[in-house]
C-alpha positions as a Markdown table, in Angstrom:
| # | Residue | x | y | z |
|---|---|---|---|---|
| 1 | Unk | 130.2 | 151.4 | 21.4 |
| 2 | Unk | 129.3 | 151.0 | 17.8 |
| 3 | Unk | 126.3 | 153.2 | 16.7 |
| 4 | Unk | 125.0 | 150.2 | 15.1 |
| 5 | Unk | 124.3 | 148.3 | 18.2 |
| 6 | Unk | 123.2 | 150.8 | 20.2 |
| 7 | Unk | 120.2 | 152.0 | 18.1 |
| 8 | Unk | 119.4 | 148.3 | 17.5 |
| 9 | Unk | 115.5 | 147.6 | 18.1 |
| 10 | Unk | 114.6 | 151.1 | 17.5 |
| 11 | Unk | 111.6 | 152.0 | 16.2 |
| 12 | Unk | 113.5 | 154.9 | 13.8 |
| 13 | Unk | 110.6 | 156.4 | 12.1 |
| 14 | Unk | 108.5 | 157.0 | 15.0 |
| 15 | Unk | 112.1 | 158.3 | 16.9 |
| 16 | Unk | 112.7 | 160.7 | 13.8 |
| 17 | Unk | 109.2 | 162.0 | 14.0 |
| 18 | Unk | 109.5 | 162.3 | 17.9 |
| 19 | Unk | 112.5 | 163.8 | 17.3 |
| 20 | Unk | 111.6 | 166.3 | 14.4 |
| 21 | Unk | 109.0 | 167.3 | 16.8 |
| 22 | Unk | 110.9 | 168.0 | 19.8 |
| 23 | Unk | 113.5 | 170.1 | 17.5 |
| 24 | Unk | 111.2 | 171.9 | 15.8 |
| 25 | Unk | 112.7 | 170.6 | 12.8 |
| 26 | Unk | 112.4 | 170.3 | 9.2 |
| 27 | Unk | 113.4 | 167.2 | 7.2 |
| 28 | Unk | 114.9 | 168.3 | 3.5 |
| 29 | Unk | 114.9 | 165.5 | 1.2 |
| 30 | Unk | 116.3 | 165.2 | -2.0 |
| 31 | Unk | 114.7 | 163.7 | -5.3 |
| 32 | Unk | 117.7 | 161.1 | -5.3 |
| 33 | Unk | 118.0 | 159.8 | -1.8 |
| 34 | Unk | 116.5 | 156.2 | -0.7 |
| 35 | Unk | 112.4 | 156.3 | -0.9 |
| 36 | Unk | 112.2 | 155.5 | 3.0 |
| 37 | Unk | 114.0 | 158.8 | 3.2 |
| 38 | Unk | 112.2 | 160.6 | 1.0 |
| 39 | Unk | 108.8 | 159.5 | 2.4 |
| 40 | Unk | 109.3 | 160.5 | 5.7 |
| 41 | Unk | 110.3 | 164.3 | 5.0 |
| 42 | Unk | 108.6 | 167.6 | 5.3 |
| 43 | Unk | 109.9 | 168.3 | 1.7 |
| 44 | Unk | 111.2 | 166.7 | -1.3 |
| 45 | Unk | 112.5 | 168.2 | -4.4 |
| 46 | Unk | 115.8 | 169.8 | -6.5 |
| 47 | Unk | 118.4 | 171.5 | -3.5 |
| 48 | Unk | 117.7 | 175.0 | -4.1 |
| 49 | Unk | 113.8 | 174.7 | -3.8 |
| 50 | Unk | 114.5 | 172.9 | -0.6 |
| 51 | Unk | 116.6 | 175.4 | 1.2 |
| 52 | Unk | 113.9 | 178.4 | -0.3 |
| 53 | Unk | 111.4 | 176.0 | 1.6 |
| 54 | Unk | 113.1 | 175.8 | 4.8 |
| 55 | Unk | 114.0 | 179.6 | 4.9 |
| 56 | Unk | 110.2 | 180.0 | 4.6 |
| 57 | Unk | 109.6 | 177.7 | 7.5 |
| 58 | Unk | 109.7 | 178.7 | 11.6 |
| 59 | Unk | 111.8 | 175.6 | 12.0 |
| 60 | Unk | 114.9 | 176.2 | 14.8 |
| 61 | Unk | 116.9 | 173.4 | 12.7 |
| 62 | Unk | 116.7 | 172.0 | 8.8 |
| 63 | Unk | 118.0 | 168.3 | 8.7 |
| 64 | Unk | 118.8 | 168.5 | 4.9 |
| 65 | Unk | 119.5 | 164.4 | 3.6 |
| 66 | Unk | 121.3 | 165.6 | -0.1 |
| 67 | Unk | 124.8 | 166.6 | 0.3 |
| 68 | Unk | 126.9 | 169.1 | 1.6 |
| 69 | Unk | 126.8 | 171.6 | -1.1 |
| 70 | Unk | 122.8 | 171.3 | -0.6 |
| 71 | Unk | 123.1 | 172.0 | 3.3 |
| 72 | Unk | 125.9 | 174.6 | 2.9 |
| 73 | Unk | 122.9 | 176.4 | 0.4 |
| 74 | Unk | 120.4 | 176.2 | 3.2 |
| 75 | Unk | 123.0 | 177.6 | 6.0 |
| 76 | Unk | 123.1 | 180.5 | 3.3 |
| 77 | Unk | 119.9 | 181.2 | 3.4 |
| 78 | Unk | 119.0 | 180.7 | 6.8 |
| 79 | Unk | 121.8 | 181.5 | 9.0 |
| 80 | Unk | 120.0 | 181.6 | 12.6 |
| 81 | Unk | 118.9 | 178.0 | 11.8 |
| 82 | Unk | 120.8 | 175.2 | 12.8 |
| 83 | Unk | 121.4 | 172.9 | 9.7 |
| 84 | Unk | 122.4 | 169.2 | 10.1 |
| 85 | Unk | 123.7 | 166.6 | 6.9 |
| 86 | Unk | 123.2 | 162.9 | 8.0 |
| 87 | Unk | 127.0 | 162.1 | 6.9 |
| 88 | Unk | 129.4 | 164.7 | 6.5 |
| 89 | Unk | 131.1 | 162.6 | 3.9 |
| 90 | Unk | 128.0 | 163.1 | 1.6 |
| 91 | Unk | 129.9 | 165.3 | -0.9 |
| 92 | Unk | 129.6 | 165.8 | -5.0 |
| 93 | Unk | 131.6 | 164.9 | -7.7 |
| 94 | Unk | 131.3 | 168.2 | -9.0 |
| 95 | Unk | 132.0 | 170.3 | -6.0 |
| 96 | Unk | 134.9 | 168.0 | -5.4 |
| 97 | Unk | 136.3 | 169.0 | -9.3 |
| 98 | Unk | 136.4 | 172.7 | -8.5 |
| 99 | Unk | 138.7 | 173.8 | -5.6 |
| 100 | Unk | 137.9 | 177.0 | -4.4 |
| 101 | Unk | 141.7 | 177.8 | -4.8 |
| 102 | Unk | 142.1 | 176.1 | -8.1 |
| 103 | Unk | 139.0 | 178.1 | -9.5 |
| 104 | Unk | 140.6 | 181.5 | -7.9 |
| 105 | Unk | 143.2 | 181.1 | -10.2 |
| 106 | Unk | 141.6 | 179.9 | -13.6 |
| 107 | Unk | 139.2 | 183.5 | -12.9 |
| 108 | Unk | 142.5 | 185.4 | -12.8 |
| 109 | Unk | 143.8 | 183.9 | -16.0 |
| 110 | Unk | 140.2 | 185.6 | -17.5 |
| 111 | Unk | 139.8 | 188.9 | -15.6 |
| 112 | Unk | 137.4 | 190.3 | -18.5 |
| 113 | Unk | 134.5 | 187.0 | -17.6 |
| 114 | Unk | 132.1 | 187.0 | -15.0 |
| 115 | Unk | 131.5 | 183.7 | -13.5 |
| 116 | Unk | 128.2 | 182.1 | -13.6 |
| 117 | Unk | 128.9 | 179.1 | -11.3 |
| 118 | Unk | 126.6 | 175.9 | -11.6 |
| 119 | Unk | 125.1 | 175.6 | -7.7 |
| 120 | Unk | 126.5 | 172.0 | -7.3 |
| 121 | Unk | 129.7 | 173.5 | -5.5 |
| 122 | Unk | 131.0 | 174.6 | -2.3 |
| 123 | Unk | 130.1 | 177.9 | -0.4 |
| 124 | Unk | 133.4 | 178.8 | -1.2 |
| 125 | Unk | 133.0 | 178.8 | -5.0 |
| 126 | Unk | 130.2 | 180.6 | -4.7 |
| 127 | Unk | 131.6 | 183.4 | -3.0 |
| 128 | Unk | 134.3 | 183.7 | -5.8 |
| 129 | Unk | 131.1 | 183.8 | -8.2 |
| 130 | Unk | 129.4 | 186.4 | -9.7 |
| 131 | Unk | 125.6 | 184.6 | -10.7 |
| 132 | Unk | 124.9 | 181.2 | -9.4 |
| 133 | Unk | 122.6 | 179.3 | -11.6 |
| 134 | Unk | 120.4 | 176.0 | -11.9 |
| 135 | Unk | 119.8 | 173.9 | -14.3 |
| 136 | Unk | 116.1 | 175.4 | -15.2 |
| 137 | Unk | 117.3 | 179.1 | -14.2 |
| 138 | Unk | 120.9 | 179.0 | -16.5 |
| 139 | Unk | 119.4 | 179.8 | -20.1 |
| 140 | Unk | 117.5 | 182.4 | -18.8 |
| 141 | Unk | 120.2 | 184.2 | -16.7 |
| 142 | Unk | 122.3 | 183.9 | -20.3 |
| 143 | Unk | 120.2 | 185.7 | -22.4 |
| 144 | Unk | 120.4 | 188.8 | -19.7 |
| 145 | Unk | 124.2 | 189.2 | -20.2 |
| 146 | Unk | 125.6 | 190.8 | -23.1 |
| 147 | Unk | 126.5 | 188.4 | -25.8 |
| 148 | Unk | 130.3 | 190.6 | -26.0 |
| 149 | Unk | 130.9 | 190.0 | -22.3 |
| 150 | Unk | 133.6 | 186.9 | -21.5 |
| 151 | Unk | 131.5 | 184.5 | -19.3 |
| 152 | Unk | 133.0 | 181.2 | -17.1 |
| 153 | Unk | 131.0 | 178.4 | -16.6 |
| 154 | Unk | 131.4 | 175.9 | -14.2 |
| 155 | Unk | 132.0 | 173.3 | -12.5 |
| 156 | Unk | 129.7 | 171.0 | -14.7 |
| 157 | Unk | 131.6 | 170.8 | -18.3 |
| 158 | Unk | 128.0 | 168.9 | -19.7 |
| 159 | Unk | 125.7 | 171.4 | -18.5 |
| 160 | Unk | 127.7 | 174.0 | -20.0 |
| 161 | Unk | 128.3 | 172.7 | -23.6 |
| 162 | Unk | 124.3 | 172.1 | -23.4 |
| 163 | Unk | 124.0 | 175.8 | -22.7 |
| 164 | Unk | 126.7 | 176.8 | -25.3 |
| 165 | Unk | 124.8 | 174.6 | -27.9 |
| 166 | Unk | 121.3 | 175.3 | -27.0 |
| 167 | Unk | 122.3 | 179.6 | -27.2 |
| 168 | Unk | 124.8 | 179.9 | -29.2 |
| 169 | Unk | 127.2 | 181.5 | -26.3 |
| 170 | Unk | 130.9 | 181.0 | -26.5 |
| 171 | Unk | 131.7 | 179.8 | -22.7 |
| 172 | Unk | 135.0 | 179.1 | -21.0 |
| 173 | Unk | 134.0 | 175.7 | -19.6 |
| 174 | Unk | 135.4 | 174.6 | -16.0 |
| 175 | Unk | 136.4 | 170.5 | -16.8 |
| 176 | Unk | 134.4 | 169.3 | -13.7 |
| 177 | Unk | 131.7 | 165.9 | -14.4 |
| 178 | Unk | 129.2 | 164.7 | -12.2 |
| 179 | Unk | 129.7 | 160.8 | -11.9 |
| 180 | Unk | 126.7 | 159.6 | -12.2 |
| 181 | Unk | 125.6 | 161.1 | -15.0 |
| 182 | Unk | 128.8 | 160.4 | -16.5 |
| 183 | Unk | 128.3 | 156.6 | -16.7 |
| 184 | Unk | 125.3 | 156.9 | -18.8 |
| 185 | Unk | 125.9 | 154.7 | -21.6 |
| 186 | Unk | 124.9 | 155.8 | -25.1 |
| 187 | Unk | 125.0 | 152.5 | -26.7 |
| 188 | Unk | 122.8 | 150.7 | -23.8 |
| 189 | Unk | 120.4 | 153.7 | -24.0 |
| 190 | Unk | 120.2 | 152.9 | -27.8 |
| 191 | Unk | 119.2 | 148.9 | -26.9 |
| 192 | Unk | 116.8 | 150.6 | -24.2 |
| 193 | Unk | 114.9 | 152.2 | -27.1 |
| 194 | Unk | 114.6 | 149.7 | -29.0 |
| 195 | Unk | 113.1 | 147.6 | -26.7 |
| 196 | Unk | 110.4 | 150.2 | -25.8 |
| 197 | Unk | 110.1 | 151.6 | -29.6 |
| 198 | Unk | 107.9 | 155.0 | -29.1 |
| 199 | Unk | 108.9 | 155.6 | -25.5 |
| 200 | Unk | 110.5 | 159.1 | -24.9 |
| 201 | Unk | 114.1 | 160.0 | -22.5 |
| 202 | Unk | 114.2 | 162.7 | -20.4 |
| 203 | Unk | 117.5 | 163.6 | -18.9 |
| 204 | Unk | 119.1 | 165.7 | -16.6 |
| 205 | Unk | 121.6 | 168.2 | -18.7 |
| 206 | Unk | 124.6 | 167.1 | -16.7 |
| 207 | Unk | 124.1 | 163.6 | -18.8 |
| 208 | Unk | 127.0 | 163.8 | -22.0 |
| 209 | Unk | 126.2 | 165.0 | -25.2 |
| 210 | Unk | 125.7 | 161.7 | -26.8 |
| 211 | Unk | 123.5 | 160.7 | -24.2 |
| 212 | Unk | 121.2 | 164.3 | -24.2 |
| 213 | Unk | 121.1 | 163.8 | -28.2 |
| 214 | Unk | 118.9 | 160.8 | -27.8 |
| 215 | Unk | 116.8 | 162.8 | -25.2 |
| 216 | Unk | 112.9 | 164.4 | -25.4 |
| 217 | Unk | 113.2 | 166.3 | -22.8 |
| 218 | Unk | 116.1 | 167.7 | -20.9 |
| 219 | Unk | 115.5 | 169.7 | -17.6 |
| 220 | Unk | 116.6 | 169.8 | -13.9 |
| 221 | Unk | 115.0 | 166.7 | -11.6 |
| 222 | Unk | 111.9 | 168.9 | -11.1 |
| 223 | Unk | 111.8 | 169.5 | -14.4 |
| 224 | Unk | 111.8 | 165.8 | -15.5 |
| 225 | Unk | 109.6 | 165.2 | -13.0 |
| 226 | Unk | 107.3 | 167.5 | -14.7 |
| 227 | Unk | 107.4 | 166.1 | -17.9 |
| 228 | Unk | 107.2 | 162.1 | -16.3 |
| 229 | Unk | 103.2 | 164.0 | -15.1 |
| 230 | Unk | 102.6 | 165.0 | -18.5 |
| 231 | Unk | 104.3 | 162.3 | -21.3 |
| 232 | Unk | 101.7 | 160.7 | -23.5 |
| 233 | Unk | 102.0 | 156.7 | -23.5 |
| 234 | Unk | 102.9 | 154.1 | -20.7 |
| 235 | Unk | 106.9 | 154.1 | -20.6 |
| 236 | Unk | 108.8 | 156.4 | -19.6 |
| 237 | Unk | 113.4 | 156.0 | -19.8 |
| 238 | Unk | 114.7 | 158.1 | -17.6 |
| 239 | Unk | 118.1 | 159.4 | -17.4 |
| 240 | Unk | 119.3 | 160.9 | -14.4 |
| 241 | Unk | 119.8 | 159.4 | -10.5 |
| 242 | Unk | 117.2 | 156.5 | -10.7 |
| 243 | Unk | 115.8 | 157.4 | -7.0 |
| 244 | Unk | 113.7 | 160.2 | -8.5 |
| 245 | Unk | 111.7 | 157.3 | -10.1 |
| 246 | Unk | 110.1 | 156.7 | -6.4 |
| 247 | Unk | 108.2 | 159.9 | -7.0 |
| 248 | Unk | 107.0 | 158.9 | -10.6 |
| 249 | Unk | 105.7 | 155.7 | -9.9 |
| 250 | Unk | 103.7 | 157.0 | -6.8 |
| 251 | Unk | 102.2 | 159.7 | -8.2 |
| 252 | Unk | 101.5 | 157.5 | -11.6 |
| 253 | Unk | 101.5 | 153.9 | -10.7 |
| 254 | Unk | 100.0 | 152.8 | -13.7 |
| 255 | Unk | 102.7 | 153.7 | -15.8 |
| 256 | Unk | 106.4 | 152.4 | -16.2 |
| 257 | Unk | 109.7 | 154.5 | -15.8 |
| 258 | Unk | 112.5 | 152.6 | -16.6 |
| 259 | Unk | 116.3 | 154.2 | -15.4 |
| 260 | Unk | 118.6 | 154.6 | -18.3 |
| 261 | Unk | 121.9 | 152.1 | -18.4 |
| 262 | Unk | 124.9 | 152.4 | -17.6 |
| 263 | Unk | 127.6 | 150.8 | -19.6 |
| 264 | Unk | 127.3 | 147.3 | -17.8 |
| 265 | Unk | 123.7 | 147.4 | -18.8 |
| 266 | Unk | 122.1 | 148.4 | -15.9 |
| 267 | Unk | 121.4 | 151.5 | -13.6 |
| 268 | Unk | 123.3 | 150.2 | -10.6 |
| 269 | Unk | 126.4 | 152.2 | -11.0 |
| 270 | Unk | 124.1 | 155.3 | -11.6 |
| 271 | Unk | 123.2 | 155.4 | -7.8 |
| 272 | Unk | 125.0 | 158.2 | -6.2 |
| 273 | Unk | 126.9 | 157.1 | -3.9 |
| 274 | Unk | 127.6 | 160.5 | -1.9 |
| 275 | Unk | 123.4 | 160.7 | -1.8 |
| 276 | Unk | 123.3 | 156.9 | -0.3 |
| 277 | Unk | 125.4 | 157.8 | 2.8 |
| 278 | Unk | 122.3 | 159.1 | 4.1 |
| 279 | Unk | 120.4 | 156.8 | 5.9 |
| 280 | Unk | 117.4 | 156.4 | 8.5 |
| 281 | Unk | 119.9 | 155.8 | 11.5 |
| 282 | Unk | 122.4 | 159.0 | 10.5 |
| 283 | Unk | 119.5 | 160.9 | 10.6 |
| 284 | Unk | 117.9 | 159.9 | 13.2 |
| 285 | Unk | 121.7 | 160.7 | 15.2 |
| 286 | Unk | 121.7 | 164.0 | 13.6 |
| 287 | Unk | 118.4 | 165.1 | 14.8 |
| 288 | Unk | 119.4 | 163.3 | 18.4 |
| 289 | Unk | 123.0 | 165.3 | 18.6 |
| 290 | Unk | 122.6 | 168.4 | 16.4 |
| 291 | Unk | 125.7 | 166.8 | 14.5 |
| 292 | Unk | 127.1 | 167.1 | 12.0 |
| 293 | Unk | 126.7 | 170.4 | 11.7 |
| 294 | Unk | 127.5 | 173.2 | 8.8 |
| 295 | Unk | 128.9 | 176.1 | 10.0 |
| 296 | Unk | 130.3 | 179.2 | 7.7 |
| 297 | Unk | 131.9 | 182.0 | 8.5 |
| 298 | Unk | 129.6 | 185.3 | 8.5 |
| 299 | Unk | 132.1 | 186.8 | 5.2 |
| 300 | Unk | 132.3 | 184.1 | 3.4 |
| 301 | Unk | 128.0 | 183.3 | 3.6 |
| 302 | Unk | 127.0 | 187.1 | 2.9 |
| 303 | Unk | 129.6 | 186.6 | -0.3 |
| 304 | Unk | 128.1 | 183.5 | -1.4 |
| 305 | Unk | 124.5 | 184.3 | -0.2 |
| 306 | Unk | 125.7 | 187.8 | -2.9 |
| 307 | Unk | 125.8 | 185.3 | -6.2 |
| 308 | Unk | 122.9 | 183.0 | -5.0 |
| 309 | Unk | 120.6 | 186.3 | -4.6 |
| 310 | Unk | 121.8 | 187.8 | -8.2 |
| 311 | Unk | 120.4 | 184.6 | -9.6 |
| 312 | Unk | 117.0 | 184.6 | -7.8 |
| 313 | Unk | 117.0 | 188.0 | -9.4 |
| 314 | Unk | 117.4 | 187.4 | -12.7 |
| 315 | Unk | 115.9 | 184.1 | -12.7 |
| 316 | Unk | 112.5 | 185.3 | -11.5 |
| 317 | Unk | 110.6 | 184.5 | -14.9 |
| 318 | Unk | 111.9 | 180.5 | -14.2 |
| 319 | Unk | 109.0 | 180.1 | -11.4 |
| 320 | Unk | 107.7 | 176.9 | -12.7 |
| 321 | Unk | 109.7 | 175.6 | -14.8 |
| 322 | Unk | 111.7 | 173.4 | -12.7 |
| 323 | Unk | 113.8 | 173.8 | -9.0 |
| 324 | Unk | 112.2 | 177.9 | -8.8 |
| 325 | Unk | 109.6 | 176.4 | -9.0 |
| 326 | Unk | 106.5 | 175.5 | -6.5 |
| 327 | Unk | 107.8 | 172.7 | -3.9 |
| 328 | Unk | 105.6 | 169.1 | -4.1 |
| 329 | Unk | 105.0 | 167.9 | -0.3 |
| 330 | Unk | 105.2 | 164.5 | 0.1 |
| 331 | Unk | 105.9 | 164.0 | 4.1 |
| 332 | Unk | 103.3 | 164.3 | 6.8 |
């Protein structure tokens, strides 16, 4: 029978909360999934503060709506939990550019580097890793390592020339994208600006070069966030998934936050469309069935949970400054 059909005439927010309930569950959202997602969950916010959240919880299962890097990050950190992703198929551009096996064999072609390993890839990348970082925690895990020591950055080629630029660090850069921020359009931005003379661009750091040149701020989505509390003036262009606007414009409704173009002059092809297989009826299934599910084997999650701890170690003077930092609730 199709799923469709048979959850037709369901009331699927009170389900979901009956549900959540019943599981003793935790709903994870992330800044870029649909608003009706976002407003019913325990927690919104950037994927590693969401798993730290859910760890911290007594919750017997996390129902994380991101994508599977995101839940494979919370079954890390909380392995007697049972952790559930709306749609399997939710994956990343960026994960997807960086085979575990592939990136095996580009570390052995550099035995001297260590790896510092953007966290938007698999569990197994991470166990290959040496320091997992974050947007907000990369600059600071940097200036800890020796400026003489070989380092590999990856799987986000943007991030890392912005980090190579912004320190001066010579970096052997994996050639993965993300896609969204990819389409960002430089010369729409430009016509953007110049239709809102004075208003400033904050953008995430996976955006291009040309596009993070034209930028006021650059930091992680908790980061921009931040800044979208705290700009002077009424117009705000934003550059990164437009869904993180929903949290803007309720916590400042008297402003205007206006999503960056893409190069048909719009934001529509900026929409994710790995976060927008999540929807209210796959999670309300998930939470029903316990499925899908993430499961890791016990070596491969104490290797990866190995890189993900070195950088909550080093990273420890980030609390604040974006996704270390402290978790905005925005569920009842």
């Amino acid at each position: 029978m199709d799923q469709r059909t048979t959850l037709t005439g369901l009331d699927l927010r009170a389900e979901i909360d009956r549900l959540r309930k019943e599981r003793n569950a935790v709903i994870l959202a992330h800044y870029y999934q649909k608003p009706e997602i976002q407003d019913l969950a325990d927690f919104v916010g950037d994927s590693l503060d969401l798993s730290r959240k859910a760890q911290a919880t007594d919750a017997d299962v996390i129902a994380f709506c991101g994508v599977r890097f995101m839940a494979e990050t919370a079954k890390i950190l909380s392995p007697q939990k049972v952790v559930v992703l709306p749609d399997m198929n939710a994956g990343c551009s960026l994960e997807d550019s960086c085979p575990p096996e592939q990136f095996a064999a580009f570390r052995a072609q550099h035995p001297d580097a260590i790896a510092l390993t953007y966290i938007n890839c698999s569990a197994a990348v991470k166990a290959l890793s040496d320091v997992i970082v974050t947007s907000s925690s990369a600059e600071k895990i940097l200036s800890q390592i020796p400026k003489d020591q070989p380092i590999i950055f990856g799987p986000d080629r943007n991030l890392g020339g912005y980090l190579a630029r912004k320190t001066g660090r010579d970096l052997i850069v994996w050639p993965g994208v993300c896609i969204v921020h990819e389409a960002f359009s430089e010369t729409e931005l430009l016509k953007l600006k110049a239709q809102h003379p004075g208003a400033p661009v904050a953008a995430h750091p996976e955006c291009p070069a040309v596009i993070l040149d034209h930028a006021d701020y650059v930091g992680s989505t908790s980061g921009i966030l931040e800044f979208a509390m705290s700009f002077a003036g009424d117009t705000l262009i934003v550059a990164t998934e437009p869904h993180i606007i929903h949290q803007m414009e309720k916590a400042l409704p008297g402003k205007n936050f206006i999503g960056a173009p893409g190069a048909d002059g719009n934001c529509n092809c900026n929409i994710c469309p790995y976060m927008a297989l999540n929807t209210m009826e796959k999670l309300y299934v998930a939470l029903r069935d316990l499925e899908p599910r993430i499961e890791l084997e016990e070596e491969l999650r104490l290797k990866a949970k190995k890189s993900l701890d070195a950088m909550l170690a080093m990273a420890s003077g980030t609390v604040g400054m974006g996704d270390l930092g402290p978790v905005r609730v925005t569920g009842d």
